[in-house]
N, C-alpha and C positions, 0 to 999 in steps of 0.2 A: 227175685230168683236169679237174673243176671248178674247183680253184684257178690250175692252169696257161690256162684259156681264161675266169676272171670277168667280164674287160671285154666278150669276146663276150659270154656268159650277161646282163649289167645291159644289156646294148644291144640285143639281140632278143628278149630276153622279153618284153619291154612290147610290142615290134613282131607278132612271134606271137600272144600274149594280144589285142592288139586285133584280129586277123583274126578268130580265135573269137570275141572279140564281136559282131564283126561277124557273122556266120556264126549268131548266134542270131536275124537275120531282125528279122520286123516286132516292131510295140509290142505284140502280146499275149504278147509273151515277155519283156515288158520288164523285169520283175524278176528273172529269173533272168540277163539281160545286167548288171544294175545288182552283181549278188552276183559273178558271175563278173569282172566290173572292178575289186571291191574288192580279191577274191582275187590278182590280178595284181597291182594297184597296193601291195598291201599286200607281197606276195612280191618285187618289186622293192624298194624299200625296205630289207630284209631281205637280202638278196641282195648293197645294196650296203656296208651296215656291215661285213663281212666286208673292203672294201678302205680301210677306217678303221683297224681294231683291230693289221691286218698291215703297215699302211704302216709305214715305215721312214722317222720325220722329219731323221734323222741325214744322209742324202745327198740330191741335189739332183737324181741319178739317175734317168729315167724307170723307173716299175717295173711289175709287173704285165704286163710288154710280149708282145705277141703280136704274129709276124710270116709271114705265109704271102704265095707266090704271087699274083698278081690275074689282070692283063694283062702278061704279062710281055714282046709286045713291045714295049712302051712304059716298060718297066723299075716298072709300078704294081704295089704290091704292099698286101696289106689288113695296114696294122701299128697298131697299139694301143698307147696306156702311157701314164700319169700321171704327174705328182709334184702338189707339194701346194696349188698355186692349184686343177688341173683338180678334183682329189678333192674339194675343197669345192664346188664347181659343181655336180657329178654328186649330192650329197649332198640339195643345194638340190632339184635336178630332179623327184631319187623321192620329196622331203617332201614337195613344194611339189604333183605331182601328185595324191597321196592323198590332201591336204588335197581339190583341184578334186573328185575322185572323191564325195568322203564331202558335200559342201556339191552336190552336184551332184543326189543321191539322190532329193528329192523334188520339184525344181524344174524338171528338164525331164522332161516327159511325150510329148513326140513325138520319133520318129525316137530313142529314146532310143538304141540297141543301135551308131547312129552316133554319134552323140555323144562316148560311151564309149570308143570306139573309136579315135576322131581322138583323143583326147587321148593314149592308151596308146602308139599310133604315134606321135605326135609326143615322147614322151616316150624312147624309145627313140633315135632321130635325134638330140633333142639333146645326148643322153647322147653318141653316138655322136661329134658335135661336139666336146665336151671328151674326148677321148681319141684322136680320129685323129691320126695320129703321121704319116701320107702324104696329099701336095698334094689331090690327087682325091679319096679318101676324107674327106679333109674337106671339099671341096666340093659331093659329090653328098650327104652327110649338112644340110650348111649348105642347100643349096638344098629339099632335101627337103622338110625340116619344113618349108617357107612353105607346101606345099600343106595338110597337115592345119590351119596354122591360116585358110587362106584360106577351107577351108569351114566352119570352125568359126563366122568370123566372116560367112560370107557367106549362112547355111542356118539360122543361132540368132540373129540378130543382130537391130538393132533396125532402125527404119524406113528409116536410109538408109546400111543394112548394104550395097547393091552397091556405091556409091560409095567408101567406107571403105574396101572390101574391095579394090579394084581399082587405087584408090591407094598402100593398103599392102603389095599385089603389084607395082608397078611400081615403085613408089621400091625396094625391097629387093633384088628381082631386078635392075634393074638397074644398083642399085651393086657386084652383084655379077660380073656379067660383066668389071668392069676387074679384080679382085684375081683371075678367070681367066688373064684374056692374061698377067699376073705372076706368076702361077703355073708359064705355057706357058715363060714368058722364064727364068727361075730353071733350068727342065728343059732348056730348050736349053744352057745353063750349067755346070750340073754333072750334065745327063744322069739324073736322077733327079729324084721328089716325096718325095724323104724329107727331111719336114720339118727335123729335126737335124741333116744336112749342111747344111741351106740357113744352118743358125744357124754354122757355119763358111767359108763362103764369102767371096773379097775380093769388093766390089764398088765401082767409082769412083763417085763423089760423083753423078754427072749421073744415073747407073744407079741408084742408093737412092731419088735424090730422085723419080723418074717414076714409081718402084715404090711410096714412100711413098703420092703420092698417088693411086694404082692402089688401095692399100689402104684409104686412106683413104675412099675413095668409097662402099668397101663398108663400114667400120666405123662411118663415121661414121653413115651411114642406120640403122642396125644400133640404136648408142645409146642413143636418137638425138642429133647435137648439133648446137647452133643454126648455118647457119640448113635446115637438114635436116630438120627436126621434124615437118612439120606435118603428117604422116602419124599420127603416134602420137596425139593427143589425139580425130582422128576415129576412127580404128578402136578407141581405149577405151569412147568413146561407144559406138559400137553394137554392139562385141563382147557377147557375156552376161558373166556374172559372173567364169564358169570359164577364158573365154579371156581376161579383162582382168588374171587374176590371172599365168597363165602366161606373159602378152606381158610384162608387168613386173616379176613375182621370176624368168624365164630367158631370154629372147627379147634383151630390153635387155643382158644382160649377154652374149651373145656377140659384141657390138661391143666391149667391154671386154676382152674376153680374147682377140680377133681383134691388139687393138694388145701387148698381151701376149706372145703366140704368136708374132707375125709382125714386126711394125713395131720394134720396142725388139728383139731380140737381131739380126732379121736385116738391119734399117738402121739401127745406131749412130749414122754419121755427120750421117743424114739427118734421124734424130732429133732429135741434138739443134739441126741448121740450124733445123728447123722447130717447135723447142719452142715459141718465142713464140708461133706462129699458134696451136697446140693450148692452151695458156696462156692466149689472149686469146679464143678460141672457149668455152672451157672457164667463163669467167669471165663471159666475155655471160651462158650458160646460168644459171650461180648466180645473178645480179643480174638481170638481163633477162627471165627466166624465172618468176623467184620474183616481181617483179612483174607479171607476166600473171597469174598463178594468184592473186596478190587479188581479180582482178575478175572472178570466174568464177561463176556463176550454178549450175552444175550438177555435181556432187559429183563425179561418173565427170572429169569433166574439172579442174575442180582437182586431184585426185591422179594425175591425167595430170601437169599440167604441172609439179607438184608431183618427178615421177619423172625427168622431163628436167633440170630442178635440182638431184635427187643425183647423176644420172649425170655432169654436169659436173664436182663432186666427185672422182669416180670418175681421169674424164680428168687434170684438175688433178693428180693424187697420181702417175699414171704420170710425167709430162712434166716432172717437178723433177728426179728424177732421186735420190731419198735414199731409203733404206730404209723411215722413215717411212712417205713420200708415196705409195712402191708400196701398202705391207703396207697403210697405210690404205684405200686407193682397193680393194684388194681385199676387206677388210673393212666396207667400205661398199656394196660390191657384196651381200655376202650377208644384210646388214641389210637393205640396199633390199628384196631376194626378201622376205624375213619383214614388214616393214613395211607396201610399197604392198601386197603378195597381202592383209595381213589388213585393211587398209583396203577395197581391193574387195570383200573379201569382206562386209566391214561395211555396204558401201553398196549390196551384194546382198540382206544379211538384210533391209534395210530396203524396200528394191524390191521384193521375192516379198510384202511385207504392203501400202506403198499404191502401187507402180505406178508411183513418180515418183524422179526425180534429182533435182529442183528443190528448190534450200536451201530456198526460199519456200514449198515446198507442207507444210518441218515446224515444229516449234517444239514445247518441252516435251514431248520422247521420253521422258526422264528419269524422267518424273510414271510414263509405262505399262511401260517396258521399263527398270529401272534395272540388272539384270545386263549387259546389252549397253551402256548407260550408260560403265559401269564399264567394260567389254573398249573400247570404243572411246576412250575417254580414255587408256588406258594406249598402245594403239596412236598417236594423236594426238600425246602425251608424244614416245614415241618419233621418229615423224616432225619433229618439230618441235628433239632432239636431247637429251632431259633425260637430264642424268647418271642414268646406272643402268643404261639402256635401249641393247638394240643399236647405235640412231642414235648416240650420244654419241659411241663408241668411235673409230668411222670418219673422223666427220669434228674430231676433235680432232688423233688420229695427221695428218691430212692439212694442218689446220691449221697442226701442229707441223713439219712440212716443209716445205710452205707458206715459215715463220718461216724457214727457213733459207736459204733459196734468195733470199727476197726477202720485205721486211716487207710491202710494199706489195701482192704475193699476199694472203699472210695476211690484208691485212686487207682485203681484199674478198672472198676466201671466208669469211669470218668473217661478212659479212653476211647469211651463209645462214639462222645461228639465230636474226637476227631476223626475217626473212622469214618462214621455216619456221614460226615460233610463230604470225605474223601471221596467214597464212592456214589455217592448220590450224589452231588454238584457234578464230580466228572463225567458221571452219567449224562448227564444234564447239558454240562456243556457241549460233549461231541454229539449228542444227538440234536438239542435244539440253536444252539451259537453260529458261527464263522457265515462261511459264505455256502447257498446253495448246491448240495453234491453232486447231485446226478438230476438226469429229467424226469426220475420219477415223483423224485421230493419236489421239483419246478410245479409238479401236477396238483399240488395235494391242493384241499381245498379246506378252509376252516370250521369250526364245530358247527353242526346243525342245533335248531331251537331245542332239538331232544337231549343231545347233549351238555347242551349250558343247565339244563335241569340237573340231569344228575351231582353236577361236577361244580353247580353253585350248591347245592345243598350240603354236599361235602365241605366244600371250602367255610359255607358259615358255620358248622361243626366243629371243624378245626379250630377255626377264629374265636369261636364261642368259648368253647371247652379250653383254651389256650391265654383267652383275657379276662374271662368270668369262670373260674373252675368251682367255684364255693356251692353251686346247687350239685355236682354231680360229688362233693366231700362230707356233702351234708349228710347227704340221702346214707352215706354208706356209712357213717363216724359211729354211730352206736352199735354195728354189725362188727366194725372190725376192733371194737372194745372189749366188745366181750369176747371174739375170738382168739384176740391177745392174753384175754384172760383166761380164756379152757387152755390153751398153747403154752401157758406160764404155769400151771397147774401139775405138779406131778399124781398122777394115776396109778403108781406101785405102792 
């Protein structure tokens, strides 16, 4: 029975577990809410290796699929099922939360039992995300989670967390209502939300094109990509630690996988009409973005805008239209997750000791904390793309498709890795380098044993995914073959 219902079990257990945390009340229970989250977070994770080990990388088939009943007079029915982009998402989700859980432990002290909570729920939702197989169910999952991170950001957040908060509720929400009404339009059509008929439907050129950009409203904010953005770099700012990590290794990539899902198998045509605009939108972000984030003063926010310049990446790799370009942009997606999360999280450990984001307020880290030193340089590496490291992987394959499609792509997403270094090494160097600045930095003290947890698990991630990539190209090669091939397909 567990194997035949997994995707339910990875998608309400986090949802459940956070009500029981919830349910442990105020903060004189707060340690036992903190041990009962790990317990969750940790059992999810575990829970979802199980749709690793049995995936079947051979077919391009959804698998694992569950399908019952909903609303049946509206023909909604609650269906589930993966293949190999969604599986690596889902994968991302349950790290990527255990990580927030475990770096979470000693650093909020109030309302702790909520805290805990919003994350476990919102973890379950976006799980739920990467595997809804029906229109509605994926939108009442999609819209969901904005609430757990609305409060995450609007209740832990920093001094001008309502403004963030509010913003980044109204940009996302309401790019979400147009891919509704194309959602309602597709059902009036073939009378059904099941998403895999909607990938076999004709539709005329005028119909794709108004849906495309229906979709895009909501993918794009989703991203985020230029000029859509400007929501993401405030709500980094003032989000904590744990929601800046989750908005960047999962939140960002369901705009990614929205044009995946939706956009490429089920408007071919319309796609490829409107590859240049996502091409040229795509290429702002790499170039246009990557220099914003030179002149950025404030760490959370450089690897803000730092995150908007892979994700164009990302975009780029769909919208050429080559195996490559997909398989990279997807693989870039899940480097991004490992990358910016352990980067936040770096610019966390640094915050819970003196209290600031301001490059200026460090100088000579190195001298006091050189294990963390060390974890954030190789993170750094990474972001910036050094062979070895997850970054490399992604944006080479993208490169190399790129190369095929047109030189002249290429060699403007090529300008990433020097951007990438630019601002990221110099990051790097005025905060951790030269000689000790003030007597705050004299003060700091090096990672704790909790810490080398999170930030080695990251870093073998990175190392893995960056010197052996071939199990995470495996899993997905017969998923993004045949979505190359609905994508290549015209539907008029």
């Amino acid at each position: 029975m567990l194997a035949e219902h997994i995707l339910s079990l990875v998608t309400w257990l986090p949802i459940f577990g956070g009500m029981a945390v919830l349910a442990t009340g105020s903060d004189r229970h707060a340690d036992y809410a903190r041990q009962l989250s790990l317990v969750i977070a940790v059992l999810t994770f575990i829970v979802t290796l199980p749709l690793y080990a049995n995936f079947n990388s051979g077919t391009h088939a959804m698998q694992f699929v569950e399908d019952h009943a909903w609303i049946e007079a509206f023909n909604i029915r609650y269906r589930l099922g993966i293949d190999g982009i969604s599986l690596l998402l889902i994968l991302l989700t349950s790290f990527s939360t255990l990580l927030v859980v475990i770096s979470a432990w000693k650093v909020i002290e109030k309302k702790v039992a909520q805290y805990h909570a919003a994350f476990l729920m919102m973890e379950g939702l976006m799980i739920g995300v990467f595997s809804a197989l029906d229109g509605i169910l994926f939108y009442v999952f999609w819209e969901a989670m904005l609430v757990p991170m609305f409060l995450i950001i609007g209740l832990w957040g920093g001094p001008n967390r309502v403004y963030a908060t509010i913003k980044f509720f109204l940009y996302t929400f309401l790019g979400s209502v147009l891919m509704l009404v194309a959602f309602i339009y597709l059902y009036h059509l073939s009378g059904s939300f099941d998403i895999l008929a909607w990938h076999g439907m004709k539709l005329g050129l005028t119909a794709q094109t108004l849906i495309f950009f229906a979709f895009l409203a909501a993918f794009a904010v989703k991203v985020p990509m230029w000029p859509v953005h400007t929501w993401l770099p405030d709500a980094h700012v003032e989000a904590p630690t744990g929601g800046s990590v989750i908005l960047a290794a999962i939140m960002l990539k369901m705009g990614a996988y929205g044009f995946l899902r939706f956009s490429l198998p089920i408007l071919p045509d319309a796609s490829h009409e409107l590859a240049w605009l996502m091409i040229a939108l795509s290429l702002i972000a790499i170039v246009y973005i990557g220099l914003v984030a030179l002149v950025q003063e404030d760490m959370k926010k450089l690897i803000a805008y730092s995150s908007i310049a892979h994700m164009g990446f990302v975009t780029l790799g769909f919208f050429i239209f080559n195996t490559q370009g997909i398989e990279g942009g997807i693989v870039q997606m899940i480097s991004h997750g490992f990358v910016s999360g352990a980067l936040f999280l770096c610019v966390g450990v640094l915050y819970d000791r003196l209290h600031s984001r301001m490059i200026k307020d460090y100088g000579g880290v190195a001298n006091r904390m050189p294990v963390f030193a060390a974890f954030m340089m190789l993170f750094a590496m990474a972001n910036a793309g050094l062979p070895g490291t997850s970054g490399f992987v992604g944006e080479l394959l993208v490169i190399l498709g790129a190369f095929q499609a047109n030189v002249w792509y290429a060699l403007a997403a090529a300008t990433t890795l020097v951007f990438g270094a630019a601002y990221t090494l110099w990051m790097y160097k005025r905060v951790i380098f030269g000689a000790v600045a003030n007597d705050k930095v004299a003060a700091l003290t090096d990672v704790t044993p909790r810490e080398i947890v999170f930030l080695s698990l990251l870093a073998l991630a990175v190392l893995v995914m960056g010197l052996w990539p071939y199990p995470f190209l495996d899993v997905m090669h017969a998923s993004v073959d045949h979505l190359l091939q609905q994508a290549m397909t015209s539907k008029l």
